[in-house]
Each structure stands twice: as structure tokens, then as C-alpha cells.
C-alpha positions as CSV (number, residue, x, y, z in Angstrom):
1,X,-9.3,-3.0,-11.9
2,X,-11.2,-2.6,-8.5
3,X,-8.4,-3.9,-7.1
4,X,-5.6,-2.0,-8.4
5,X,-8.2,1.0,-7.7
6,X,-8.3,0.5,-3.8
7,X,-4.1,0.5,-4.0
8,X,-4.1,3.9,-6.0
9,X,-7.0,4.8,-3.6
10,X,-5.5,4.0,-0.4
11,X,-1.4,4.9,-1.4
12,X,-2.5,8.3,-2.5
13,X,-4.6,8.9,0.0
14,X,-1.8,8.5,2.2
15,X,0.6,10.2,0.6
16,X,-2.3,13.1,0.1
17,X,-2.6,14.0,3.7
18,X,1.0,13.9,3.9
19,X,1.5,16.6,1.7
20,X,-1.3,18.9,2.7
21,X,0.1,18.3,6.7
22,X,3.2,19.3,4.9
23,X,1.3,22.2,3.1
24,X,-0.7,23.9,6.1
25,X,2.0,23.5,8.5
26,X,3.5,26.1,6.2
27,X,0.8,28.4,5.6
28,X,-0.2,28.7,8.8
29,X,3.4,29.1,9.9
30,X,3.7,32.1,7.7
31,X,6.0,30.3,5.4
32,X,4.3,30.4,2.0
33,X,7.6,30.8,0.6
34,X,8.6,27.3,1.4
35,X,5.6,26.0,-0.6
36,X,7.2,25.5,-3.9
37,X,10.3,23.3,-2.5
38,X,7.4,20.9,-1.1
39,X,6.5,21.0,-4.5
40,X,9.9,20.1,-6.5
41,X,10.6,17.0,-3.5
42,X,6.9,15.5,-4.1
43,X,7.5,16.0,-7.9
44,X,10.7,14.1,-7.3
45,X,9.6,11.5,-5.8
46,X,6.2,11.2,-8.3
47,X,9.5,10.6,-10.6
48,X,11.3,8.3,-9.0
49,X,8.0,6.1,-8.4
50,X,7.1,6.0,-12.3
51,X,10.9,5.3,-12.9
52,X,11.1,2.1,-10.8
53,X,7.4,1.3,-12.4
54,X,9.4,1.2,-15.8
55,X,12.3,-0.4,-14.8
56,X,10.6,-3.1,-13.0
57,X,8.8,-3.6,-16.3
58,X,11.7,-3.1,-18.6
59,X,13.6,-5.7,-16.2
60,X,10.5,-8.6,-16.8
61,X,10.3,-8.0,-20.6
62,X,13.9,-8.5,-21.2
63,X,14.0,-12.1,-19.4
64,X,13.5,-15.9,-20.4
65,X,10.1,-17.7,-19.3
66,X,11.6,-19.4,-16.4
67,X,13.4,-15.7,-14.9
68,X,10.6,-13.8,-15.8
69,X,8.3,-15.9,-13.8
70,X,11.3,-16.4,-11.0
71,X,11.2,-12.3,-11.3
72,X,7.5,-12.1,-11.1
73,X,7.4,-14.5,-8.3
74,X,9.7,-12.7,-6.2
75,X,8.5,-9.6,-6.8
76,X,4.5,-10.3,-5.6
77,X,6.1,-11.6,-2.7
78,X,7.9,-8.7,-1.7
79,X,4.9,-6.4,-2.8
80,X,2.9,-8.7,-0.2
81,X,5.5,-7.8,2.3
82,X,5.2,-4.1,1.8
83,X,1.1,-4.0,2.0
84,X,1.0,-6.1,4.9
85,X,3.8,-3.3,6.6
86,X,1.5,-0.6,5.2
87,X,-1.6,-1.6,6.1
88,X,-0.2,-2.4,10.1
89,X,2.0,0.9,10.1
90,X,-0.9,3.2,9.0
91,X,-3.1,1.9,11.5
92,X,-1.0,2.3,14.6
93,X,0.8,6.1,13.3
94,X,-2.0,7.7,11.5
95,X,-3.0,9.1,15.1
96,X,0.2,10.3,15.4
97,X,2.3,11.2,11.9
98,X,0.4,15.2,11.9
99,X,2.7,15.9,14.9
100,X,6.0,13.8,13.1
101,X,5.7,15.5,10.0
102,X,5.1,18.9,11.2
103,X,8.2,18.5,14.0
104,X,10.7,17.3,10.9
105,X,9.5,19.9,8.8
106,X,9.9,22.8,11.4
107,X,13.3,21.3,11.8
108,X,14.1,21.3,8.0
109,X,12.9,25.0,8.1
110,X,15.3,25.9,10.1
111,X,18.1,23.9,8.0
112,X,17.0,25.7,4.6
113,X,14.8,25.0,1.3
114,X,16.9,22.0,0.2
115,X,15.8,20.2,3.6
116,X,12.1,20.9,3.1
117,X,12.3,19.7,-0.1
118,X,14.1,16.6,0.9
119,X,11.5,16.0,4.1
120,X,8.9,16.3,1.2
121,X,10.6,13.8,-1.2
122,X,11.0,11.6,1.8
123,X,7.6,11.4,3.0
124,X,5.9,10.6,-0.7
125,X,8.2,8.4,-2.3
126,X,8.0,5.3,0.5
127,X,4.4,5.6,-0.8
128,X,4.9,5.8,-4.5
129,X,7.6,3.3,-4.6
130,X,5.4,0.8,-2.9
131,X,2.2,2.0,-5.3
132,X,4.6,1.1,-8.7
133,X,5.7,-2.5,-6.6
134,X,2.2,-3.2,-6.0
135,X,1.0,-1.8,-9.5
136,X,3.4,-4.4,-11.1
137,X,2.3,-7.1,-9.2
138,X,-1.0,-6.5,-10.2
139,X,-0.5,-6.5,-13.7
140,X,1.1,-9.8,-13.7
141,X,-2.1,-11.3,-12.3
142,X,-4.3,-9.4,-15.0
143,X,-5.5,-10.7,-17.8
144,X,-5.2,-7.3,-19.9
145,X,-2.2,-4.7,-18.3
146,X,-4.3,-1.7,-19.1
147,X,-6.7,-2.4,-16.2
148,X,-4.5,-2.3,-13.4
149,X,-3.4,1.2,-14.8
150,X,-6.6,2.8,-15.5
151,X,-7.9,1.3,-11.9
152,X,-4.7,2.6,-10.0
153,X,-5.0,5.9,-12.3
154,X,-8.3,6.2,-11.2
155,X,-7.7,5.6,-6.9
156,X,-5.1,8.1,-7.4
157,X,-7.2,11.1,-8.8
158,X,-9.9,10.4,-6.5
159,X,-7.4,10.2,-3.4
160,X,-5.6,13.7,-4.5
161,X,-10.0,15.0,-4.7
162,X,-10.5,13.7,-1.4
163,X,-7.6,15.2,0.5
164,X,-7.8,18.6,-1.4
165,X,-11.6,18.1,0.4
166,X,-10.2,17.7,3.9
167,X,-7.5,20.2,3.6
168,X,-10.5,22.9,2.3
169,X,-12.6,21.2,5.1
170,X,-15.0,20.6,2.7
171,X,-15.1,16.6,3.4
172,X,-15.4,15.0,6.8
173,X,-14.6,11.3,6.8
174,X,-13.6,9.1,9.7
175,X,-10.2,8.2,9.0
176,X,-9.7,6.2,11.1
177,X,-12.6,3.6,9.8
178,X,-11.9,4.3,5.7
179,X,-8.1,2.7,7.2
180,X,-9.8,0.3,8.6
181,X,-12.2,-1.2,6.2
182,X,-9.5,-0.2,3.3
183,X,-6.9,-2.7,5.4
184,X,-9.3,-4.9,5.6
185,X,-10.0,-5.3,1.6
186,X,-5.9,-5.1,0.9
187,X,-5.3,-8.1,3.3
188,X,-7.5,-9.8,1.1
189,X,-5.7,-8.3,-1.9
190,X,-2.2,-9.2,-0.4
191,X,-3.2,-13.1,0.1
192,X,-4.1,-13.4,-3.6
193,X,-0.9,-11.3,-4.6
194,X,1.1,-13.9,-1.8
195,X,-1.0,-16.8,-3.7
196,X,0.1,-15.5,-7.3
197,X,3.8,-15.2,-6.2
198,X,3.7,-19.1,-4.9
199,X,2.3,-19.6,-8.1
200,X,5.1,-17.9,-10.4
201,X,7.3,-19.5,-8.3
202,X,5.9,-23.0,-9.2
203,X,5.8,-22.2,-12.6
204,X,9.3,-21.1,-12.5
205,X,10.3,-24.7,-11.3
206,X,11.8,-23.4,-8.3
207,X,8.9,-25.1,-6.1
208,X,7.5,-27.9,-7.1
209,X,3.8,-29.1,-7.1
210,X,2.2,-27.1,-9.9
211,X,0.0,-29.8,-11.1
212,X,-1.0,-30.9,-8.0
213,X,-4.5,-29.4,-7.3
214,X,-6.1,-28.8,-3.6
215,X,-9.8,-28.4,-5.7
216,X,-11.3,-27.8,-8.9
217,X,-14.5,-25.7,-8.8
218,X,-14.8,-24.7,-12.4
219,X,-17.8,-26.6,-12.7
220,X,-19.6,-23.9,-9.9
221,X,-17.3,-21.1,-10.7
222,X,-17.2,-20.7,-14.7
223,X,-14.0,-19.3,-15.6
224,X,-15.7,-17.3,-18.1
225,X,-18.2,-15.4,-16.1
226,X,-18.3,-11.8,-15.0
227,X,-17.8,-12.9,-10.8
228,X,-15.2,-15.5,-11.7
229,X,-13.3,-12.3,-13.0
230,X,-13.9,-10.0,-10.3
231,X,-12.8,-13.0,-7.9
232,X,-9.9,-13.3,-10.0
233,X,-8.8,-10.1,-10.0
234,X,-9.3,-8.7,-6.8
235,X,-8.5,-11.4,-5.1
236,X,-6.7,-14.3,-6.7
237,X,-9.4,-17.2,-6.3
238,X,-9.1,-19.6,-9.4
239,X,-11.1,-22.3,-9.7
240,X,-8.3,-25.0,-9.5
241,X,-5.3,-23.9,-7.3
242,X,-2.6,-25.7,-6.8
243,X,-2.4,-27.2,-3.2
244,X,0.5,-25.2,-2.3
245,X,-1.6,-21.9,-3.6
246,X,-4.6,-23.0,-1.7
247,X,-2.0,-23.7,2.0
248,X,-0.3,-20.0,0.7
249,X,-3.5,-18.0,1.2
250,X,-4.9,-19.7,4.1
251,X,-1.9,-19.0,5.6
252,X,-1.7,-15.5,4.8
253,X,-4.9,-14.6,5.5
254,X,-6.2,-16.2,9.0
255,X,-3.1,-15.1,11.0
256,X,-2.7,-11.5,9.6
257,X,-6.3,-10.9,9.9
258,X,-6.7,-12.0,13.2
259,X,-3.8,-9.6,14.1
260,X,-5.5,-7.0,12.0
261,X,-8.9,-7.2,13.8
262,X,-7.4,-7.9,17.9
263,X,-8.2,-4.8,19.1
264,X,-5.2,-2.2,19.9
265,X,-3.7,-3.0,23.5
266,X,-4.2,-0.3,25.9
267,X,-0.7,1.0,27.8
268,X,-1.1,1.3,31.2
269,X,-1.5,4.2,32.8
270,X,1.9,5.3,34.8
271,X,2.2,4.9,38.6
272,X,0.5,7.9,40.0
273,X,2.8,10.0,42.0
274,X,3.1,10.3,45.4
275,X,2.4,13.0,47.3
276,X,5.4,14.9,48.8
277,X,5.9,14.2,52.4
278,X,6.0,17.4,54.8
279,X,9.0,18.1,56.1
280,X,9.7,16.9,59.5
């Protein structure tokens, strides 16, 4: 649940500040009238996010054993794609997407209310599609399907109460560290989802070695208990992976994380200009 808690969390609160850039770009450019067609695009693209949730769902329930878990398989690894973009692209444009957003949407102003509403759409559904992929990859890890959906439920309302704080001013956060630490605990996230998908794909039978075990630990880590759970869940450890699992998330994890943590290279300042020469 914690896990599927810090996606909701960190997804909405993405797609939060979005929409209140979005929101006092217009009021403060006087065009309050605009408001409700930011209102129909992010409602549109709330839609379209639930409706590729269902599908997704409708898709693995009407498959055999082998294509569901070829289905499920493929899917966590794409989800693992899309949080490891996420997590990179938020840290290098959250400086950065205020003066984006606000430059598209003074140019959809002038184009009419079907643009804003479109610029709207555009700008929450990346985030919402990519919420229902990682939702769905979740729940094929959980042991009960009703987790990942309270704990996503539950990251999304607080992320909608946090930016409605920062767009009444009322909260004060450092962004740029709750990104941070947030990518940090979804890196770890996306090697277990990476690890499941490698898994799903073994069972499918399109990669072999599924009974071929790197370590078995549930002698230390009971299977049963209340931390193997939360290991489980958030991050994918079981007690005996399979050695390809085991090579999977070691290979996920060491190299994105030490590109995560090198710090941001610094571009050089430009040649400073010359002074113009008096004329002769």
C-alpha cells in the first residue's frame, strides 16, 4: 500500500502544480473566464487515465495463464520505463516547467477556449496515464488488489491537499528535496516492479530459469511476518528469487542510482565579450 501511496503521492503532486501554474497564470492574467476550460481538459484527461486503468485490467482478465503473465510481464517493464523517465525528467524541468506552461498557455489564449482546454488535457493526462500503468503494475505484485487502490487513492488526495496549500501559500515545502528523496524511494520501487516483470516473464516461459534460485532467505526473512510484507510490497524482495530476478535488480538499481545521485553538471559560463575597440 505504501508503495502505491508514494506513486499517487508523487504523480498527483505533479500533475497538482501543473494545474494550479495553469490556474494562477489565469487569474492573475485577468482571465478568470478561461478557468472552467482548464477544468473540462483536466477532467478529460482524469477520464482517459481511469479508462486505460480499466482496459488494462479488462485486457489481463480476459487472457490464458501463459498471456496473462506474458501481459503482466510486459507491462511492469514498460511501467519501469516510464518511472525511471519520470523520476529523471522531473528533476532536471521542475526548475523550469512554471515558465513552459505559462508560455503555452498564453499562447493557447490567444488561440481560444478549446486550446486552453487542450494545453490542460495535455499537461495531466502524461501524468495520469503513467499513474493507471504504474497502478496496474502494482496490483499484480499485491497480494490483495484493494491495497494498491486505497494506497494510490490515498497519495492522490493528499497530493491535491498539498498543492491547494502551495497555491493558497499556506505550505512551504522545498520541492526541490520532496523530488528528490521521493525519486529516490521510486527507484527503489521501479527495481522491484523491473524484478516482478523478469519474473512474469519467467513464468510465462518466455525466459527461462524460474527455478533456479540466486538465495533462499526464508529461514531469516519469514514469509509470513509483517516486514517480509512491507519488503514485499514496496519493494519486491522475496526471500528466494530467481537468479535472473536477483541479476534484474542489481542491475537496475546500482547504475540508475548512481546517475540519480551524480550531481547536476554545471554549463559553463559563455565567453565573456569583448570590449568594443575605439575607432581608429
Amino acid at each position: 500500500m505504501f508503495a502505491s501511496y508514494l506513486i499517487g503521492l508523487r504523480e498527483g503532486l505533479e500533475a497538482t502544480l501543473v494545474v494550479s501554474i495553469l490556474v494562477a497564470f489565469l487569474v492573475k492574467s485577468e482571465r478568470r473566464e478561461r478557468l472552467p476550460m482548464v477544468w473540462t481538459g483536466v477532467g478529460a484527461a482524469v477520464a482517459l487515465s481511469v479508462a486505460f486503468g480499466a482496459l488494462l485490467t479488462f485486457t489481463a482478465a480476459h487472457l490464458s495463464t501463459r498471456q496473462q503473465e506474458l501481459f503482466d510481464g510486459v507491462t511492469s517493464l514498460a511501467a519501469t520505463v516510464f518511472v525511471t523517465f519520470m523520476v529523471f525528467w522531473m528533476r532536471s524541468a521542475a526548475r523550469r516547467m512554471s515558465g513552459e506552461l505559462r508560455e503555452k498557455m498564453g499562447a493557447a489564449l490567444e488561440l481560444g477556449a478549446a486550446a486552453v482546454a487542450v494545453v490542460a488535457f495535455l499537461a495531466v493526462a502524461r501524468e495520469g496515464l503513467e499513474t493507471a500503468l504504474l497502478w496496474f503494475a502494482a496490483v499484480q505484485g499485491a497480494t490483495s488488489s484493494a491495497s494498491p487502490l486505497i494506497g494510490i487513492t490515498l497519495g492522490l488526495l493528499t497530493a491535491v491537499a498539498l498543492g491547494w496549500g502551495l497555491y493558497r501559500g499556506a505550505l512551504r515545502i522545498n520541492l526541490a528535496k520532496f523530488f528528490t528523496w521521493t525519486g529516490l524511494l521510486l527507484i527503489l520501487v521501479a527495481a522491484g516492479i523491473f524484478k516482478y516483470g523478469v519474473h512474469d516473464l519467467q513464468e510465462s516461459g518466455l525466459v527461462p530459469g524460474l527455478n533456479t534460485y540466486a538465495f533462499d532467505i526464508s529461514g531469516v526473512l519469514d514469509p509470513g511476518a509483517w516486514y517480509s510484507t512491507l519488503l514485499s510490497g514496496m519493494f519486491n524482495i522475496t526471500p528466494q528469487p530467481s537468479v535472473l530476478e536477483a541479476v534484474a535488480w542489481v542491475a537496475y538499481l546500482v547504475p540508475v542510482l548512481i546517475l540519480f545521485l551524480r550531481p547536476a553538471v554545471k554549463k559553463p559560463a559563455g565567453p565573456a565579450s569583448q570590449s568594443p575597440q575605439p575607432a581608429s
